[in-house]
Residue, then its C-alpha position, 0 to 999 in steps of 0.5 A: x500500500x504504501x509502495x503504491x503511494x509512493x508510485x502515484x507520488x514519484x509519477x506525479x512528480x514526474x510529469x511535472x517535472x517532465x512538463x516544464x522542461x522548456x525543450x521537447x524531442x520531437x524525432x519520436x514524431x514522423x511525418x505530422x507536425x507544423x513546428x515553429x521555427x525554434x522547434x527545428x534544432x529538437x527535430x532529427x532531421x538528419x536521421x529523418x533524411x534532411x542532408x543538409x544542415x539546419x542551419x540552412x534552413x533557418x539561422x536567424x544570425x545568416x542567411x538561410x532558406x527561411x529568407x526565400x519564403x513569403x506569405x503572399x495574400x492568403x497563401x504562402x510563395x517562395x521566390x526563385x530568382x535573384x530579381x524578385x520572382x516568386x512563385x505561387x498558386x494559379x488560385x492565389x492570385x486568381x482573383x487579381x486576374x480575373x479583375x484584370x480581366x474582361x470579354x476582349x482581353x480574358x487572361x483568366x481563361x487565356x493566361x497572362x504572358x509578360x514578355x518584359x518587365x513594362x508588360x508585368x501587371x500590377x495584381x491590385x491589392x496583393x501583397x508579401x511579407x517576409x519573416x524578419x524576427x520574431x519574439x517570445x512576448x507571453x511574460x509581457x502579455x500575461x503579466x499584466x492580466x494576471x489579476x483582470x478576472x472580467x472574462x470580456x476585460x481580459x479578452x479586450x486587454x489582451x488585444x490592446x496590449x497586442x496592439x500596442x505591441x504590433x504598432x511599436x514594432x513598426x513605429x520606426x520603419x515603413x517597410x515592416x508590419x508586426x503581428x502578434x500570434x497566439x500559439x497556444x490559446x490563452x498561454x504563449x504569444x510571439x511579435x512576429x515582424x515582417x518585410x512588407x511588399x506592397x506592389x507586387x506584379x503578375x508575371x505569367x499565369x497558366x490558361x485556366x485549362x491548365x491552372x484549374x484543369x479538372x476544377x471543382x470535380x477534381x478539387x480536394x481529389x487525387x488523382x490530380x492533374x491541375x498546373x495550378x501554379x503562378x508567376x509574380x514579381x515583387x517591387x520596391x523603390x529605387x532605395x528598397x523601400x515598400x512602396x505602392x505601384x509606381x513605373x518607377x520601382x525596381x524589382x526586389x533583390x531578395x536575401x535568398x531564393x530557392x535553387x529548381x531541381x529539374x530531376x525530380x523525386x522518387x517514391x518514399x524520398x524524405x520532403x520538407x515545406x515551408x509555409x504558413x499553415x493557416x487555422x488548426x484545431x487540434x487541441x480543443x475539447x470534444x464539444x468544439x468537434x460537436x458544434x463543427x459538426x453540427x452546426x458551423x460544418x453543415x450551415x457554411x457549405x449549404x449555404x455556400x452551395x446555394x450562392x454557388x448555384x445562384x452565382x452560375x445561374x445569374x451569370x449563365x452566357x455572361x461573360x462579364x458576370x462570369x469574370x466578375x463571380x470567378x473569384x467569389x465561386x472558387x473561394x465559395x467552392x473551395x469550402x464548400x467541398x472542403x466541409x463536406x470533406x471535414x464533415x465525412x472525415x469526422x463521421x468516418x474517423x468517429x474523432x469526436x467519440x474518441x476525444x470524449x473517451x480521451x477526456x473522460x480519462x483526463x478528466x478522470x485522472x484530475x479528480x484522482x489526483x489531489x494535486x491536479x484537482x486543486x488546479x483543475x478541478x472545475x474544468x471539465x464543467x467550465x468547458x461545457x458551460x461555456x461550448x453549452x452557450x455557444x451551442x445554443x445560440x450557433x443557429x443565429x450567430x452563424x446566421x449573422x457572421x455570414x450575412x456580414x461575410x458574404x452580403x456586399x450589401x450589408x456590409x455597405x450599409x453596415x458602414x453607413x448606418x453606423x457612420x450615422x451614430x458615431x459622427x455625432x459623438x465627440x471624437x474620443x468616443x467613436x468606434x476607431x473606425x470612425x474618427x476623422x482621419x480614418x474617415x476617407x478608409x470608410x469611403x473607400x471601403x463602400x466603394x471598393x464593395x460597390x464595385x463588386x456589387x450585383x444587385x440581382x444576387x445581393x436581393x436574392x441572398x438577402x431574400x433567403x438570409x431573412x427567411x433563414x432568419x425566421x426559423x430561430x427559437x423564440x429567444x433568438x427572433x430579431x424582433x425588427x423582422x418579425x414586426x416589419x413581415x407580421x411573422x409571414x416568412x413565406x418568399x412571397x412576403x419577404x420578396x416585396x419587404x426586400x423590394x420595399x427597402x431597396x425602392x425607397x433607398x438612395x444609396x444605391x446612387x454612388x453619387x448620392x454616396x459621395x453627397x452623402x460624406x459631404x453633408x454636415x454630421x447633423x444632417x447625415x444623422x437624421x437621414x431617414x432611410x429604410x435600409x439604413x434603418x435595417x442594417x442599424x437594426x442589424x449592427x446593434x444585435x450583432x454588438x451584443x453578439x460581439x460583447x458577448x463573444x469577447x466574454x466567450x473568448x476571453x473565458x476560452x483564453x483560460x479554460x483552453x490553457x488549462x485544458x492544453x496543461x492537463x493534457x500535457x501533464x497526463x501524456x508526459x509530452x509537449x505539443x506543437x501548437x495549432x497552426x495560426x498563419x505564423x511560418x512553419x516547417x513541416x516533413x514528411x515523404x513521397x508517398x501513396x495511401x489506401x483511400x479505399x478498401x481494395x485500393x492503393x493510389x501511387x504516388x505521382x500522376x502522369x501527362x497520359x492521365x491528363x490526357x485520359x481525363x480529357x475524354x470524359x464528357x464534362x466541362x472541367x477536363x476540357x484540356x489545353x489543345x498545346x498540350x495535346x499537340x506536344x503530348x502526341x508529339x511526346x515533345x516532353x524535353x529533359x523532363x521525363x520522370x524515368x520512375x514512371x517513364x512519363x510527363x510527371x504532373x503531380x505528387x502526394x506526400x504525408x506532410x502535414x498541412x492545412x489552407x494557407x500552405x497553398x504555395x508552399x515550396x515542397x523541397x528535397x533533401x538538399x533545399x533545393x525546390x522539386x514541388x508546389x503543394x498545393x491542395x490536400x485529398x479529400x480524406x485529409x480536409x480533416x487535418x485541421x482537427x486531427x493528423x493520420x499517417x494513413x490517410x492525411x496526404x498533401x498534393x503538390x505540383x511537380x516542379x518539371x511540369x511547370x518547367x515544361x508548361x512555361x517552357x513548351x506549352x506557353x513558349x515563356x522564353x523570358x520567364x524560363x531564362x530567368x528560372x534556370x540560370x538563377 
């Protein structure tokens, strides 16, 4: 009995002091793991078949591989000459080219060519940032909400004092941009600095048959055979600095770029990528997976799927339309087949019972343990009051943060509604937005919205978001629709109230916009208008819906820490935190998988295989007729893969990554660039929630086919020079 107790003593002591080890070896783990940069020299990299040194990848005191990866929109690109090029995704810069395009001159579907540096277009909006440091600021940040016990104050604290940080960081340099990361929830913060560049210029771009072939019956897919890859420069002014688009500005001389290797990899060859993984959810409790599952998953991509539709069927022998709601379909569709992905993943993968069974021996270990209990003893009810909350009120809240996403509409008269209460409040009391120097940035924004606007789909999106709206419980109701339709949801009756709204409003008037900004803050503030009315009605709600979020979140800034402590101490080890956008480093190997029973899927895809998903009957493999031209020809130069005696297309690896790692240079053993990942298989969408060495495979682009794209298919003579003799 008593050596029992001893046991349980000398264990509990163990994992303490196990826990607060300041390092942890990570070389137990294979192929899954978006590790920060400090975690690289606990890895055994060498062993896992890295040839080169660490050091090589990253060094903050020299310049390393690091220096050549850049997060560009919301994806991540890679420069690969010593003037500026980087290289990206087809999709990431997909929206640029569509606005840049039109019924005489459709790059989208043509592809972009620029045959000199004058061609290069500026890709309006798009910028890149590169690490510059970063550094360890949770004592700063924890310290001083060490005694706020307001869950709301603490949440809003945290982000001032993030703030605060982000602008000293670039009070003395135009040229960076700060952001304040948190890696674990609620207990570790790090100050990342970034290079910022603003004008940034597309270069080459594939036809769209190549960059988007096999579209969106292919995305999320493998086998794939999609060139989705991009070409862009960066510039900056004659002194280096970040500037905006100028014909004056030279391109950017960049501390390191990646070396192209032209041979290729062979099946099971060790690969390491680069990136900035964008949102994962790995260390949260099972009631978050519930909620996703129940709720966020299944409302987001019907909804998606029915602006989809109405976006075709509106656009339908349109071209003009069509180029205007490219880009909004392909970022729609883009989650929308993603969440029917992660909603099958967690049903196939039972993930959610899993981390209930995991808990209950978490939760179960904390009561046995006096020591454990003091410290935590009330988390498991706390978790559940708290996601309780968020589970019950899911139906309006999703309802709301989409209507603001995805309603130009609203969102334009968001801005305007709420221009009318803060112009008359004194000047240290308006929302931040709204103080007199930010003004000029609310104009902007409405017309920015404005020029992406089409009135037939905003009336129907409304249409269908206010019917949606009379389905809430009683508790939940907005009280403004349910007087204004008398409770009458039918489409009928919410038709001619959208009607009545939009009839009787004169901001659809640009020119009474700008009337508008002119007038005295006393005559704008007694603006009657119905749509005003309605989008005040709106904002008032949803600013309850905030505060009360901040109290969630501030209160899962603390539950979430606890949670992530427990689990550490219960399974002896440190984790890698959830991926946040911050630059990671990820490994792992060429590799098939079995999606299916009975089925293996090799590793690599062929130009024969395009060739043969070109016969099918639907529109998304319609394929490149150079392609086919060069195919018969079997023109594929120095580029054949002599592992599947073929044009190679594309590869999978077990990397583990996530939305945000879309361009994203997959490296071999030397550092030298052989892949651009840039999508994952449907079974994998649910990495954001969990990782499996059986089924979480990344697809990537193989770097000899966008040699040979440029080179044979498109006759870039400029663009391939420059690859090659960098």
């Amino acid at each position: 009995m008593k050596l029992n107790l001893f046991l349980r003593q000398f264990f509990i002591f163990l994992f303490f002091l196990l826990s607060s080890a300041k390092f942890q070896d990570y070389s137990h783990v294979e192929a899954e793991g978006m590790y920060p940069l400090s975690e690289l020299k606990n890895l055994n990299l060498n062993k896992a078949g890295l040839e080169i040194s660490v050091d090589e990848i990253y060094n903050p005191s020299k310049t390393s591989i690091v220096e050549a990866i850049v997060r560009i929109g919301g994806c991540t690109g890679s420069f690969i000459s010593e003037n500026g090029l980087i290289l990206t995704n087809h999709h990431c810069v997909f929206g640029e080219v569509a606005n840049i395009s039109d019924a005489e001159n459709n790059y989208l579907e043509n592809g972009f060519v620029a045959k000199s540096y004058e061609e290069e277009f500026p890709a309006a909006g798009l910028t890149a940032r590169i690490v510059q440091s970063y550094e360890d600021v949770s004592e700063f940040i924890l310290n001083q909400i060490n005694d706020v016990k307001d869950f709301a104050q603490r949440n809003k604290k945290i982000q001032e004092i993030k703030k605060e940080l982000e602008k000293k960081a670039v009070a003395e340099d135009k040229n960076i941009v700060a952001e304040v990361a948190e890696m674990f929830v609620g207990k570790t913060y790090v100050l990342f600095k970034y290079r910022i560049i603003r004008d940034i210029r597309l270069v080459y771009v594939p036809p769209r048959n190549i960059g988007e072939f096999g579209g969106e019956t292919d995305n999320w897919i493998w086998p794939r055979h999609t060139g989705d890859f991009a070409i862009v420069r960066a510039y900056v002014d004659s002194l280096g600095n970040a500037a905006d688009f100028d014909k004056k500005n030279v391109p950017y001389k960049p501390k390191s770029f990646l070396k192209i290797n032209s041979k290729g990899v062979k099946e099971g060859d060790f690969v390491f990528m680069l990136g900035f993984p964008g949102r994962t959810f790995r260390h949260y409790p099972a009631k978050y997976y519930e909620y996703q599952y129940n709720y966020l998953l299944p409302y987001v991509q019907q909804l998606y799927a029915w602006q989809i539709n109405l976006m075709n069927q509106l656009s339908e022998g349109n071209v003009n339309l069509q180029l205007k709601f490219a880009g909004k379909i392909k970022s729609l569709a883009n989650v929308e087949k993603n969440y029917r992905g992660k909603m099958l993943g967690l049903k196939r993968t039972n993930l959610i019972e899993q981390r209930k069974k995991q808990e209950k021996e978490l939760f179960d270990f904390i009561k046995n343990e006096k020591e454990l209990s003091q410290l935590y003893g009330n988390l498991e009810e706390n978790l559940n009051k708290i996601y309780d909350e968020i589970i019950e009120t899911a139906p309006r809240d999703l309802w709301f943060s989409q209507l603001y996403r995805t309603s130009s509409l609203i969102k334009a008269f968001d801005l305007l509604a709420n221009y009318t209460v803060e112009i008359r409040k004194p000047e240290n009391e308006r929302k931040e937005q709204f103080i007199s120097r930010k003004i000029s940035s609310v104009k902007n924004n409405i017309s920015s919205i404005y020029n992406e606007f089409d009135l037939n789909f905003e009336k129907k999106l409304l249409v269908k978001m206010i019917i949606d709206a009379g389905k809430f419980s009683e508790k939940y109701r907005i009280e403004y629709l349910d007087k204004n339709l008398k409770k009458n949801y039918s489409l009928a009756n919410v038709e001619k109230f959208v009607e009545r709204l939009l009839e009787k409003t004169k901001f659809l008037d640009k020119s009474y916009i700008d009337e508008f900004f002119e007038m005295k803050p006393e005559k704008a503030a007694k603006i009657k208008d119905p749509m005003l009315e309605f989008a005040l009605e709106l904002s008032n709600i949803y600013d309850k819906i905030t505060k009360d979020s901040e109290r969630i979140n501030g209160a899962l800034e603390v539950y979430l820490a606890q949670f992530v402590d427990a689990k550490m101490k219960l399974q002896f080890s440190k984790f890698t935190p959830d991926a946040n956008r911050t630059l990671r480093f990820t490994y792992g190997y060429v590799k098939g998988y079995n999606p299916a029973d009975a089925l293996y899927a090799r590793p690599k895809t062929s130009l024969s295989g395009m060739i043969d998903k070109s016969n099918r009957v639907e529109d998304d493999y319609k394929i490149n007729s150079k392609i086919v031209e060069l195919y018969n020809n079997k023109d594929y130069g120095e580029f054949v893969d002599p592992e599947i005696n073929d044009m190679p297309v594309c590869m999978l690896y077990d990397m583990d990554t996530t939305g945000g790692n879309s361009g994203s240079p997959v490296m071999n053993s030397k550092g030298e660039l052989v892949g651009l990942n840039f999508d994952r298989t449907f079974e994998a969408t649910i990495n954001d929630y969990a990782w499996s060495e059986s089924y979480s495979r990344s697809i990537g682009l193989d770097i000899r086919f966008v040699l040979w794209t440029i080179s044979k298919v498109s006759n870039a003579e400029r663009v391939y020079n420059e690859l090659i003799n960098n």
